[in-house]
LOVOGU-76274 format. One record per residue: residue number from 1; z, x, y of N, C-alpha, C in turn. Coordinates in Angstrom, 2 decimals. Atoms other than C-alpha are relative to their C-alpha. Last residue first. Layout:
BEGIN
R num     nup   neast  nnorth    caup  caeast canorth     cup   ceast  cnorth
R NUM       Z       X       Y       Z       X       Y       Z       X       Y
...
***
This chain:
BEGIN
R num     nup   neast  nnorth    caup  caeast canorth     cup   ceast  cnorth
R 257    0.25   -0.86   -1.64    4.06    6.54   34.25   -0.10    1.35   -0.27
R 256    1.63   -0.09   -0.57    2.71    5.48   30.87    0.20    0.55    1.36
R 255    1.08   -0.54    0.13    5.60    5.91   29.20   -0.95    0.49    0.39
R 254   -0.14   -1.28   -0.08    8.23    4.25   31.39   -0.87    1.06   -1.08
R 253    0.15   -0.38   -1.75    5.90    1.09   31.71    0.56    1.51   -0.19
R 252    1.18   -0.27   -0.59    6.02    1.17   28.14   -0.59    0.39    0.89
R 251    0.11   -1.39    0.73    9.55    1.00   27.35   -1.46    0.26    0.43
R 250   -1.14   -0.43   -0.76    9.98   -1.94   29.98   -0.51    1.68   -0.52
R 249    0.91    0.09   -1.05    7.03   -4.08   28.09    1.11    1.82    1.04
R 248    0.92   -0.39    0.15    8.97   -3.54   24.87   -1.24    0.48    1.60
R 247   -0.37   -1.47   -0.08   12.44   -4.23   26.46   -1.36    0.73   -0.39
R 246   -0.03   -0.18   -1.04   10.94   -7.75   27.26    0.04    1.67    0.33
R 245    1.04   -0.16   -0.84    9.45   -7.90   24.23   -0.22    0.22    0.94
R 244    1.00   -1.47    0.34   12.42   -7.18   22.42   -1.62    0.00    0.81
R 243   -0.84   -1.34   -0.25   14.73   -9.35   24.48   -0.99    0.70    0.03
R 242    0.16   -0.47   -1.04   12.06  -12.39   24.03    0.59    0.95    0.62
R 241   -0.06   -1.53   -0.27   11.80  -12.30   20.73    0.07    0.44    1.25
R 240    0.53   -0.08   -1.69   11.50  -15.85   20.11   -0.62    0.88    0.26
R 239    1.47    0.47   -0.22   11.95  -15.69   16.39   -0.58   -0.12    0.62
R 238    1.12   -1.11    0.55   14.87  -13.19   16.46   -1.48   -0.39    0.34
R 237    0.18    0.24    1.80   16.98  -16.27   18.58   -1.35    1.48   -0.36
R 236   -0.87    1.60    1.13   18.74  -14.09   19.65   -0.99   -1.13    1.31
R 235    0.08    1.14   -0.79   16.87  -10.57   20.48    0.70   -1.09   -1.11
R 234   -0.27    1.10    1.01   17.86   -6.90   18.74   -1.04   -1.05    1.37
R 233   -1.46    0.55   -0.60   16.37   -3.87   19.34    0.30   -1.56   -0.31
R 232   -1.27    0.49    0.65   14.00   -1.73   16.97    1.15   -0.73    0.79
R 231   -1.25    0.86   -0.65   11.24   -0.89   19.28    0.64   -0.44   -0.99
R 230   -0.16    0.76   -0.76    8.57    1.24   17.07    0.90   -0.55    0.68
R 229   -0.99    0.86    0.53    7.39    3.96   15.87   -0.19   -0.95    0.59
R 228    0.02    0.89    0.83    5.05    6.96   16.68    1.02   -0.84    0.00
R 227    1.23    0.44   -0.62    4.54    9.41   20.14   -0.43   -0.68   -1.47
R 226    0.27    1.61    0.95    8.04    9.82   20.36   -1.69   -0.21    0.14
R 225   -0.19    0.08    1.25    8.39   13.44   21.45   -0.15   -1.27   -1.04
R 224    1.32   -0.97    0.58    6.14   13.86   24.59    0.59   -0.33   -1.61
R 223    1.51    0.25    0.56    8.25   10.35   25.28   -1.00    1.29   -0.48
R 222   -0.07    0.19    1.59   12.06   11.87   25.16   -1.79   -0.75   -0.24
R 221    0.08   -1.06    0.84   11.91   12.98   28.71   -0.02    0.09   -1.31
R 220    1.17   -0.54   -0.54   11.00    9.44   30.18    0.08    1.20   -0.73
R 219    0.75   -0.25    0.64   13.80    8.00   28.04   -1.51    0.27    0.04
R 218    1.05   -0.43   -0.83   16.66    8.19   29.57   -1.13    0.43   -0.50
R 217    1.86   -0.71    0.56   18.87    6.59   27.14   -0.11    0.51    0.93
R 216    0.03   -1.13   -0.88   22.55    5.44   29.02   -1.32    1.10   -0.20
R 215   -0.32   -1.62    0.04   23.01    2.29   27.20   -0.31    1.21    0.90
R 214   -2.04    0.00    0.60   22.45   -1.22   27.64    0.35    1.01    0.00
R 213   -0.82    0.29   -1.46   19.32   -0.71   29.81    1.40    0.17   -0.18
R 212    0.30   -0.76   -1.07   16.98   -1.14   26.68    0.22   -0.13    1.68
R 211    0.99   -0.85   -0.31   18.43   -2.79   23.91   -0.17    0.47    1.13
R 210    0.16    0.54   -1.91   21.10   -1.35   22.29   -1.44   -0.03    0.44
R 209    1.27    0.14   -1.20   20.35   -0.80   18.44    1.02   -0.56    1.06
R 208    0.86    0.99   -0.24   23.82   -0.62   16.28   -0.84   -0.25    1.01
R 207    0.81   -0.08    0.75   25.10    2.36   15.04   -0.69   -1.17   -0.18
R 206    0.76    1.61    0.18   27.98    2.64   17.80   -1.21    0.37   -0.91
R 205   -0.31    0.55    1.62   30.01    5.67   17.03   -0.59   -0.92    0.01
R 204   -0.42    1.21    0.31   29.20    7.03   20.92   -0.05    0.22   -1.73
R 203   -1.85   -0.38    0.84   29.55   10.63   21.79    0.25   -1.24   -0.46
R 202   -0.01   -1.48    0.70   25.85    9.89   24.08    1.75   -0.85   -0.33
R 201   -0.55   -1.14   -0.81   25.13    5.95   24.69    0.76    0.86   -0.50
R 200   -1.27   -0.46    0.55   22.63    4.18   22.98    0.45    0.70    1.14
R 199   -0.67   -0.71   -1.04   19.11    2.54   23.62    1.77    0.30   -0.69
R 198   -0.96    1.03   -0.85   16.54    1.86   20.91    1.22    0.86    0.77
R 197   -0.09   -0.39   -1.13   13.58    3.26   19.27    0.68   -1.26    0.50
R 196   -0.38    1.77    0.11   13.01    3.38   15.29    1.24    0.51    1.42
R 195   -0.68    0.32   -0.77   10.42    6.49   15.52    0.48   -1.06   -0.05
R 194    0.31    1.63   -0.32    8.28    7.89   13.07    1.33   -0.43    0.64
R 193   -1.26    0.82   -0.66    8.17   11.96   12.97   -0.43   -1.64    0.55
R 192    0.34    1.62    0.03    6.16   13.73   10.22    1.08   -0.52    0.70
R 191    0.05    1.61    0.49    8.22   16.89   10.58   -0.73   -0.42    0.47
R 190   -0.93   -0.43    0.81    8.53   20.56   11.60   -0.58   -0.93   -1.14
R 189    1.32   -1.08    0.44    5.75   20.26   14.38    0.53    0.45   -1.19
R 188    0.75   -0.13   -0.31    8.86   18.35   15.96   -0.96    0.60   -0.32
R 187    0.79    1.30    1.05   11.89   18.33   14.27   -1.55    0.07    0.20
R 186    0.13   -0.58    1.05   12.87   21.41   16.71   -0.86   -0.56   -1.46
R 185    0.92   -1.14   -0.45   12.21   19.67   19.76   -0.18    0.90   -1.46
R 184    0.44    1.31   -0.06   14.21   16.44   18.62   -1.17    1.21    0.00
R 183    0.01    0.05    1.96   17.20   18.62   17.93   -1.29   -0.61   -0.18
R 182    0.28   -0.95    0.87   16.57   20.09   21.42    0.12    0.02   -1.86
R 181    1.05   -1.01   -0.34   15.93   17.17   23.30   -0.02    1.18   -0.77
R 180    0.63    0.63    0.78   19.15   15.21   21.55   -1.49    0.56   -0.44
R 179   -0.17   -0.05    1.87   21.43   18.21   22.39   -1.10   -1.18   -0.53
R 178    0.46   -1.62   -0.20   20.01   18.39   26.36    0.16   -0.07   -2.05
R 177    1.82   -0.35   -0.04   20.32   14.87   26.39   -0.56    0.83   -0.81
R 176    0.83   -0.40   -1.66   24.17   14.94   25.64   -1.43   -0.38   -0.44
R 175   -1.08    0.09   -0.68   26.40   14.52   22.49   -0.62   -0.15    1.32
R 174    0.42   -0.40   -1.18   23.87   13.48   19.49    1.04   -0.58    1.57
R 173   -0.31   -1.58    0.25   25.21   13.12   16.08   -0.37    0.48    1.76
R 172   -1.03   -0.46   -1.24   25.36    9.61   16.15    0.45    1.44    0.51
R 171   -0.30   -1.23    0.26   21.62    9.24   14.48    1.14    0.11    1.02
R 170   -0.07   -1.00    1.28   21.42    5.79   13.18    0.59    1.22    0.49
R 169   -1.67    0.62   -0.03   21.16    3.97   16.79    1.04    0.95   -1.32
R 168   -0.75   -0.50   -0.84   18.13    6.32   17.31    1.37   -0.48   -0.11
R 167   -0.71    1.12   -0.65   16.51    6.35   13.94    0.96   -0.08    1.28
R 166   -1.41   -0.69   -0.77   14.34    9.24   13.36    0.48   -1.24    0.55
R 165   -0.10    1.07   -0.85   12.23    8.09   10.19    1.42   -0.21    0.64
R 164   -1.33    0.89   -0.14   11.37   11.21    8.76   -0.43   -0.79    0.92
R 163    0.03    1.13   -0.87    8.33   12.48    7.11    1.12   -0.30   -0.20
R 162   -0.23   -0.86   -1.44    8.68   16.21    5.50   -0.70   -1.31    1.25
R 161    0.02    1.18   -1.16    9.72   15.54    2.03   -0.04    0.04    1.77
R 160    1.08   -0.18   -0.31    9.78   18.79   -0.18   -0.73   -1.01    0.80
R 159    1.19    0.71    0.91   12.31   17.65   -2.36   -0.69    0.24    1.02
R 158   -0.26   -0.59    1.52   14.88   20.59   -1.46   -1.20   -1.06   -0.57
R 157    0.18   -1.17    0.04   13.79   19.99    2.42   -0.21    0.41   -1.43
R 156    1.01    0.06   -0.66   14.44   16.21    2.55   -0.91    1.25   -0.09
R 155    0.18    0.81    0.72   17.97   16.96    1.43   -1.74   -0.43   -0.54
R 154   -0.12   -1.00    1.45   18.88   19.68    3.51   -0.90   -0.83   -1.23
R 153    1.40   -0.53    0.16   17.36   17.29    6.17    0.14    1.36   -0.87
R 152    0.56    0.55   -0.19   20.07   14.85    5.80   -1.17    0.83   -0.35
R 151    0.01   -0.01    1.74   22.54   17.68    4.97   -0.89   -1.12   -0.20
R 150    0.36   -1.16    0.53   21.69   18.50    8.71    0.40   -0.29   -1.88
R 149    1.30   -0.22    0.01   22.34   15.41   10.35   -1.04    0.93   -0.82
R 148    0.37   -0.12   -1.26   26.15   15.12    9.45   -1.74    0.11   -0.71
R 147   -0.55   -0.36   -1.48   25.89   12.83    7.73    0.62    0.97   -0.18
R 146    0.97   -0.47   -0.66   23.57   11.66    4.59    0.35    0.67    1.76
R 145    1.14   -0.83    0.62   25.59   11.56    1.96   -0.88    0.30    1.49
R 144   -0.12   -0.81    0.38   28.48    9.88    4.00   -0.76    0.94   -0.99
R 143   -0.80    0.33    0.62   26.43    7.41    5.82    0.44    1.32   -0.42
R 142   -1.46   -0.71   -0.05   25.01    7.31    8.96    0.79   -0.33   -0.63
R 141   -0.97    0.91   -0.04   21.41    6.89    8.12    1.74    0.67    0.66
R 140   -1.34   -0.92    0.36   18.47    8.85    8.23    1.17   -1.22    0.84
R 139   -1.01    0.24   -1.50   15.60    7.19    7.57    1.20    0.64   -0.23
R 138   -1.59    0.14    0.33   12.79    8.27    5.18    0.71    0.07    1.22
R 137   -0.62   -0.60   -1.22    9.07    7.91    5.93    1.55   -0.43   -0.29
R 136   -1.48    0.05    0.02    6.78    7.26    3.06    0.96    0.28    1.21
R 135   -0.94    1.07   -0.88    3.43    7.09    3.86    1.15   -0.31    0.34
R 134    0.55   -0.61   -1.37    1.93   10.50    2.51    0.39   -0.65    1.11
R 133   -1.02   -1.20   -0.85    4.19   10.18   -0.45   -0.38   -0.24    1.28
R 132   -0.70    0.28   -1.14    2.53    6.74   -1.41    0.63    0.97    0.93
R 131    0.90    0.66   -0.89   -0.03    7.80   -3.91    0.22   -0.67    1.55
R 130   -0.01   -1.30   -0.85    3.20   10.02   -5.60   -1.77   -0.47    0.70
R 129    0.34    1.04   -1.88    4.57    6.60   -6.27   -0.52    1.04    0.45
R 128    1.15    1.13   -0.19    5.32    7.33   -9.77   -0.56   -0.31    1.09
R 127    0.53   -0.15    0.84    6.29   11.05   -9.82   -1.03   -1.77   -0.41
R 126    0.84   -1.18   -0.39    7.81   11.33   -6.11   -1.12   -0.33   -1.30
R 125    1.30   -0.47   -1.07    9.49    8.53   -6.59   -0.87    0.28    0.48
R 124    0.78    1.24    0.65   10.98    9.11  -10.18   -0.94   -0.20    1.38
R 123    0.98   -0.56    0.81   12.28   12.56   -8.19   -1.02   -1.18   -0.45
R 122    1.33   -0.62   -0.72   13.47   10.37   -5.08   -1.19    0.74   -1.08
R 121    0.64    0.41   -0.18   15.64    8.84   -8.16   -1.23    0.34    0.89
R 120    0.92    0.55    0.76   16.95   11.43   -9.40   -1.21   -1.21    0.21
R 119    1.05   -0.53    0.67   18.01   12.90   -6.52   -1.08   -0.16   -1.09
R 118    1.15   -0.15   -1.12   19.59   10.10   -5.17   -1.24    0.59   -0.28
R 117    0.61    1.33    0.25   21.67    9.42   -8.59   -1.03    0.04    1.28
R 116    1.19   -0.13    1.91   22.38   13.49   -8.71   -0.55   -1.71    0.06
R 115    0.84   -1.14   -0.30   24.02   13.06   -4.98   -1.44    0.07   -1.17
R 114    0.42   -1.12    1.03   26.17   10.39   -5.75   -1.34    0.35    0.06
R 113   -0.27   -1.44   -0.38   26.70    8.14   -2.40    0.09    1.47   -0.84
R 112   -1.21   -0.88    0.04   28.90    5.35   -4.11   -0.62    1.13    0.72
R 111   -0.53    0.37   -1.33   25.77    2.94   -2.45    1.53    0.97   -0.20
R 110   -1.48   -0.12    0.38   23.33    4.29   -4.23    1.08    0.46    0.74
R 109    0.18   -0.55    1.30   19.65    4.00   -4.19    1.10    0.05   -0.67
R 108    0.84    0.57    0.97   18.88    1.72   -1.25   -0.01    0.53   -1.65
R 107   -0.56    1.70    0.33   22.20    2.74    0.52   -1.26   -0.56   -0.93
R 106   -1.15   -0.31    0.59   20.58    6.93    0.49    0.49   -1.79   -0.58
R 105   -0.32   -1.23    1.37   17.36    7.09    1.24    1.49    0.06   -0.77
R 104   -1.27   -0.45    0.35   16.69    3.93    3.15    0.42    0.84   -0.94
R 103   -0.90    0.59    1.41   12.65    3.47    3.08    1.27    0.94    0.32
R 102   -1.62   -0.08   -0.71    9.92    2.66    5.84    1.24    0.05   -1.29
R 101   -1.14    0.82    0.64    6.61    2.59    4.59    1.20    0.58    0.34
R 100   -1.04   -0.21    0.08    3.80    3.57    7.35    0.92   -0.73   -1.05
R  99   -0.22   -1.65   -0.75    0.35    3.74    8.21    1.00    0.35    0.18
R  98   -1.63   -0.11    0.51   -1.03    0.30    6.61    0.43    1.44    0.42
R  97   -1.00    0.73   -0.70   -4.00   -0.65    8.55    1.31    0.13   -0.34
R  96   -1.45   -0.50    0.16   -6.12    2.27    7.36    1.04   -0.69    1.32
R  95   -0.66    0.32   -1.14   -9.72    0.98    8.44    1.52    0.75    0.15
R  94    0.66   -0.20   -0.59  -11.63    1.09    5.38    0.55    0.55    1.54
R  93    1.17   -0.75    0.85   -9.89    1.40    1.94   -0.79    0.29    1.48
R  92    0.35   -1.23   -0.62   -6.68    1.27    3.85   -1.52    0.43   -0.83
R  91   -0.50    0.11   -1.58   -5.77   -3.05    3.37   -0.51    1.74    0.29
R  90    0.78    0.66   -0.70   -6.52   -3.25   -0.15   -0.30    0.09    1.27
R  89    1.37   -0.01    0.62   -5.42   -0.46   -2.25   -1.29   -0.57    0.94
R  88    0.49   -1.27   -0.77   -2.46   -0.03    0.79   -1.66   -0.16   -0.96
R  87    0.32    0.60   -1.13   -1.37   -3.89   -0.49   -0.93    1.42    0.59
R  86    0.77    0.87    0.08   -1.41   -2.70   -4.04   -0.70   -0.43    1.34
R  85    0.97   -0.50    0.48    0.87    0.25   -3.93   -1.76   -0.81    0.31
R  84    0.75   -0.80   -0.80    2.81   -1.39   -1.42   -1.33    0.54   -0.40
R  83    0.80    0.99   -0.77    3.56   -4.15   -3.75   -0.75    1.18    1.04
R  82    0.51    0.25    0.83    4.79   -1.24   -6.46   -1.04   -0.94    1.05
R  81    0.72   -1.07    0.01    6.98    0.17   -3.98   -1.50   -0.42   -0.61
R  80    0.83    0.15   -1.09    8.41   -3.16   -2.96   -0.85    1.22   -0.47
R  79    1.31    1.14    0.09    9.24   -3.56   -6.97   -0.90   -0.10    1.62
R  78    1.11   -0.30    0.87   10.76    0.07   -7.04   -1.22   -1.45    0.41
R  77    1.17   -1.06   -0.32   12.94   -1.02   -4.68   -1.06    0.49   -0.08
R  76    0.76    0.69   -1.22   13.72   -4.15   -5.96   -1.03    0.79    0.96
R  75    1.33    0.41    0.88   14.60   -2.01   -9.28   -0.60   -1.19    1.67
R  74    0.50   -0.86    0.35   17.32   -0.09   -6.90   -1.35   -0.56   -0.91
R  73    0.87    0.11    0.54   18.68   -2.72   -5.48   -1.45    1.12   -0.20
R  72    0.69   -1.08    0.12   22.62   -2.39   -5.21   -1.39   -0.95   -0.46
R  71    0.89   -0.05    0.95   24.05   -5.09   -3.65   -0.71    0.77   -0.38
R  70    1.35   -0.25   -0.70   27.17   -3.65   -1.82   -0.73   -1.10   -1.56
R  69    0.62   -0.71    0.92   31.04   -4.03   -2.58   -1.50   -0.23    0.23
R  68   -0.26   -0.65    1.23   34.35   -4.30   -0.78   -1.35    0.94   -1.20
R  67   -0.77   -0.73    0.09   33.73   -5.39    2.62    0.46    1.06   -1.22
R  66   -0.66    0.56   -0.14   30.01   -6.35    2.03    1.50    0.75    0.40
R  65   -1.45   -0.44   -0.13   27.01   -4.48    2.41    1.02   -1.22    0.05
R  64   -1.27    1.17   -0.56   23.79   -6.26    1.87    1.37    0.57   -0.56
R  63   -0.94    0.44    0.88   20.98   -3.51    0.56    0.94   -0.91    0.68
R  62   -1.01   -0.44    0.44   17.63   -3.50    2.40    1.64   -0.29   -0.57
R  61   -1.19    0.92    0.23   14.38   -4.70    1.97    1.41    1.02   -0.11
R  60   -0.62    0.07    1.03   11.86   -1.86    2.98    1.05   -1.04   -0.40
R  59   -1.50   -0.44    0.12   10.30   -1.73    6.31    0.26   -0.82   -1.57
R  58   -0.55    0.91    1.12    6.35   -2.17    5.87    1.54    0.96    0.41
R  57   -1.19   -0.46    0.25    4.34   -0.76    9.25    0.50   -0.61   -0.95
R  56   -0.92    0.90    0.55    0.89   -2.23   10.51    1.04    0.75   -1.07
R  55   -0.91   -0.54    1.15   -1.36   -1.21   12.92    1.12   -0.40   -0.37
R  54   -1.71   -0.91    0.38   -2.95   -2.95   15.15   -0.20    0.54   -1.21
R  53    0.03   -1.32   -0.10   -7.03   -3.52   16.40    1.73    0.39   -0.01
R  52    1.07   -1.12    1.14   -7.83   -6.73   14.97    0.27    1.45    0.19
R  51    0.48   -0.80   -0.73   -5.10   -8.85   16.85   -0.74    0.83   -0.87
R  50   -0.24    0.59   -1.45   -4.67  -12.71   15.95   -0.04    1.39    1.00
R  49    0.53    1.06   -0.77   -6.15  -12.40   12.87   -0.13   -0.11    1.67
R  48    1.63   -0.43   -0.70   -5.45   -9.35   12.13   -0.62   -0.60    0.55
R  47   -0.60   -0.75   -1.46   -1.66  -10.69   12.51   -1.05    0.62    0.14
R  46   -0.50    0.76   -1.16   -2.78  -13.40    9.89    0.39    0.89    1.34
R  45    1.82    0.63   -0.72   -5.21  -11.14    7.41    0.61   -0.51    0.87
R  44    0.89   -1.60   -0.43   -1.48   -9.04    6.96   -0.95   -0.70    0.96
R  43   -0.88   -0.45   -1.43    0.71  -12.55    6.46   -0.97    1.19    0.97
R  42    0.39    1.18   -0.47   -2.01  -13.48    3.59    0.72    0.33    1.51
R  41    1.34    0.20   -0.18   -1.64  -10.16    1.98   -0.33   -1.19    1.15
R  40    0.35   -1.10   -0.88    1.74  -10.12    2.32   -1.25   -0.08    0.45
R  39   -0.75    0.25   -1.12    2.26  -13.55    0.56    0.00    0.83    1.28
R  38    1.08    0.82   -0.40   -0.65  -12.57   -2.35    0.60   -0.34    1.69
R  37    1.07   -0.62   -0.53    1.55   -9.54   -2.88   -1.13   -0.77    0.75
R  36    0.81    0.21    0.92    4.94  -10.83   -3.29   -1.52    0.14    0.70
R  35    0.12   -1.33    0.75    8.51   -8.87   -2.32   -1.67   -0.62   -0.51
R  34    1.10   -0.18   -0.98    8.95  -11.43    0.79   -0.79    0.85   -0.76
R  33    0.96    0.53    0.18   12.05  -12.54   -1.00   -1.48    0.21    0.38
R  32    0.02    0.14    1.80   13.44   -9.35   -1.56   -0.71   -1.12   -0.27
R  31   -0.98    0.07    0.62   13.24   -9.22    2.61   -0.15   -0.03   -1.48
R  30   -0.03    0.79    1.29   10.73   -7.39    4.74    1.93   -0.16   -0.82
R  29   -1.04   -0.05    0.47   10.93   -6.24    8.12    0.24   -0.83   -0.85
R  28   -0.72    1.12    0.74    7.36   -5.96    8.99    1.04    0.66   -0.51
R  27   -0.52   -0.27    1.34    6.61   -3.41   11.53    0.53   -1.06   -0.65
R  26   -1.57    1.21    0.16    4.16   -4.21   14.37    0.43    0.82   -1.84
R  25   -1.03   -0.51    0.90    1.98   -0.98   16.10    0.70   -1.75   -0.17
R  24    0.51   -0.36    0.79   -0.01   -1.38   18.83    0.60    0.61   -1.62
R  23   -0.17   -1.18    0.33    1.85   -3.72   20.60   -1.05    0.80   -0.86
R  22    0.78   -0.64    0.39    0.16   -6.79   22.70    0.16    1.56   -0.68
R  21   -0.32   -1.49   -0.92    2.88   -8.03   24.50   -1.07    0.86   -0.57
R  20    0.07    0.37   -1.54    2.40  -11.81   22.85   -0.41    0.87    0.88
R  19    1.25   -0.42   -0.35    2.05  -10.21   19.24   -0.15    0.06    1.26
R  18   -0.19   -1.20   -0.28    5.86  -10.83   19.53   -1.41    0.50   -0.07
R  17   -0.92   -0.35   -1.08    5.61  -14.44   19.31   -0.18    1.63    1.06
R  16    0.77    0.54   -1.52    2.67  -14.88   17.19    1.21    0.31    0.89
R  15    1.42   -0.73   -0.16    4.57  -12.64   14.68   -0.86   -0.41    1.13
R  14    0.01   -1.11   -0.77    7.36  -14.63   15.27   -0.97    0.89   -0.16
R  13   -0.07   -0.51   -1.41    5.64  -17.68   14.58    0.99    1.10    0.84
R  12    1.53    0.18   -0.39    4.08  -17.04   11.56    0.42    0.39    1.03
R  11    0.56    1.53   -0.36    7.25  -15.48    9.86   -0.98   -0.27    1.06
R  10    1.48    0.72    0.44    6.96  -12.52    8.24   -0.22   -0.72    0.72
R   9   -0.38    0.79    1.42   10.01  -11.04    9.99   -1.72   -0.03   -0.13
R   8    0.12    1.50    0.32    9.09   -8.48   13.19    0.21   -0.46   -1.52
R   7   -0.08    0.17    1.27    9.35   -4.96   14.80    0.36   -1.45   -0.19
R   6   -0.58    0.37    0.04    7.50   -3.22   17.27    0.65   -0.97   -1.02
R   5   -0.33    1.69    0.60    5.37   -1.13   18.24    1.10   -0.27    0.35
R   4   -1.56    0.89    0.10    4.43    2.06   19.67   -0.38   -1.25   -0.16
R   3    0.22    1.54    0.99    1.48    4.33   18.88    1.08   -0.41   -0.19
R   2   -0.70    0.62    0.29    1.31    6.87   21.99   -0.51   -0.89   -1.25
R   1    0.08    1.46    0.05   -1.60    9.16   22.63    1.21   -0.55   -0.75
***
């Protein structure tokens, strides 16, 4: 059985927007402002509102790159961690609507890319938040700590972390099918695998979602392996959504045939 989504702001009406398609699965893409519990809470009861039987995803605020120099938020971090804590108290006592936190392992902790400042922190992590491990799902990025693919899951391995969040635009490592299928095959029964699903084309450097058509995917043979995440592609205006819903409906159909 599939559990695909898709991914959305707080705001009312994209949420009503993108509910439209009926996903099972929506991921909030939270910002620093969005960090407050009563505000979640209230957003949560609103998309139960309008569908009782989803599931519901938290993406992490992330850092704002500039040419020269990043915002590091490493205590922001902590502070979504902390809201999670709270929101999962409420929200999985019966039902388990929360079934995923989404978190940048490397740019959320440190953006020079020092090894010992990663580590340390996943440790703190691990030791306060160790009520969250089971949710956690780390993304793999394409930055220099975390590329090639494999010092990614060196990484992941030495702390004992065994949910990833396989990003498709993220992972450029993949030259062919046949190489995505078999890195994908291996992960598999390996890993906790959550899916941020969008189109690309092989030997590319692009690291930005395509959505679905733009690229060269084929992604009938890649469904036994996705069977969590959600649509990550873009639409303009966001609040509409009509790209992603369109590509949502699209991804589906090839699923289910």
């Amino acid at each position: 059985m599939h559990l695909i989504g898709i991914k959305s702001s707080i705001r009312k009406e994209e949420i009503k927007n993108k509910l439209k398609v009926k996903p099972k699965l929506l991921e909030l893409f939270l910002t620093t402002k969005d960090l407050d519990v009563a505000k979640l809470e209230n957003r949560i009861n609103y998309i139960l509102k309008l569908r009782s039987n989803i599931k519901i995803s938290l993406h992490s605020p992330v850092s704002i790159l500039t040419k020269n120099t990043i915002s590091l938020m490493s205590n922001k971090i902590f502070l979504f961690l902390d809201v999670c804590v709270k929101l999962i108290e409420k929200f999985n006592n019966e039902k388990n609507i929360i079934i995923a936190i989404i978190l940048h392992p490397d740019s959320i902790f440190n953006f020079m890319s020092r090894r010992n400042i990663l580590d340390k922190n996943i440790i703190k992590l691990k030791k306060k938040y160790h009520i969250l491990i089971e949710y956690i799902y780390f993304e793999n990025l394409p930055t220099k700590l975390l590329t090639p693919f494999e010092n990614f899951l060196s990484i992941l391995k030495e702390h004992n972390l065994n949910n990833i969040c396989f990003d498709m635009a993220h992972f450029t490592g993949f030259n062919s099918e046949e190489n995505l299928l078999k890195i994908l095959g291996k992960l598999k029964g390996s890993y906790n695998l959550y899916f941020h699903i969008s189109d690309n084309f092989y030997n590319s450097k692009n690291t930005k979602p395509l959505n679905i058509g733009l690229g060269e995917i084929n992604f009938k043979p890649l469904k036994k392996y996705i069977e969590l995440g959600i649509l990550e592609t873009k639409s303009n205006p966001e609040v509409i959504g009509k790209e992603i819903t369109e590509d949502y409906i699209k991804l589906i159909k090839i699923f289910n045939d």
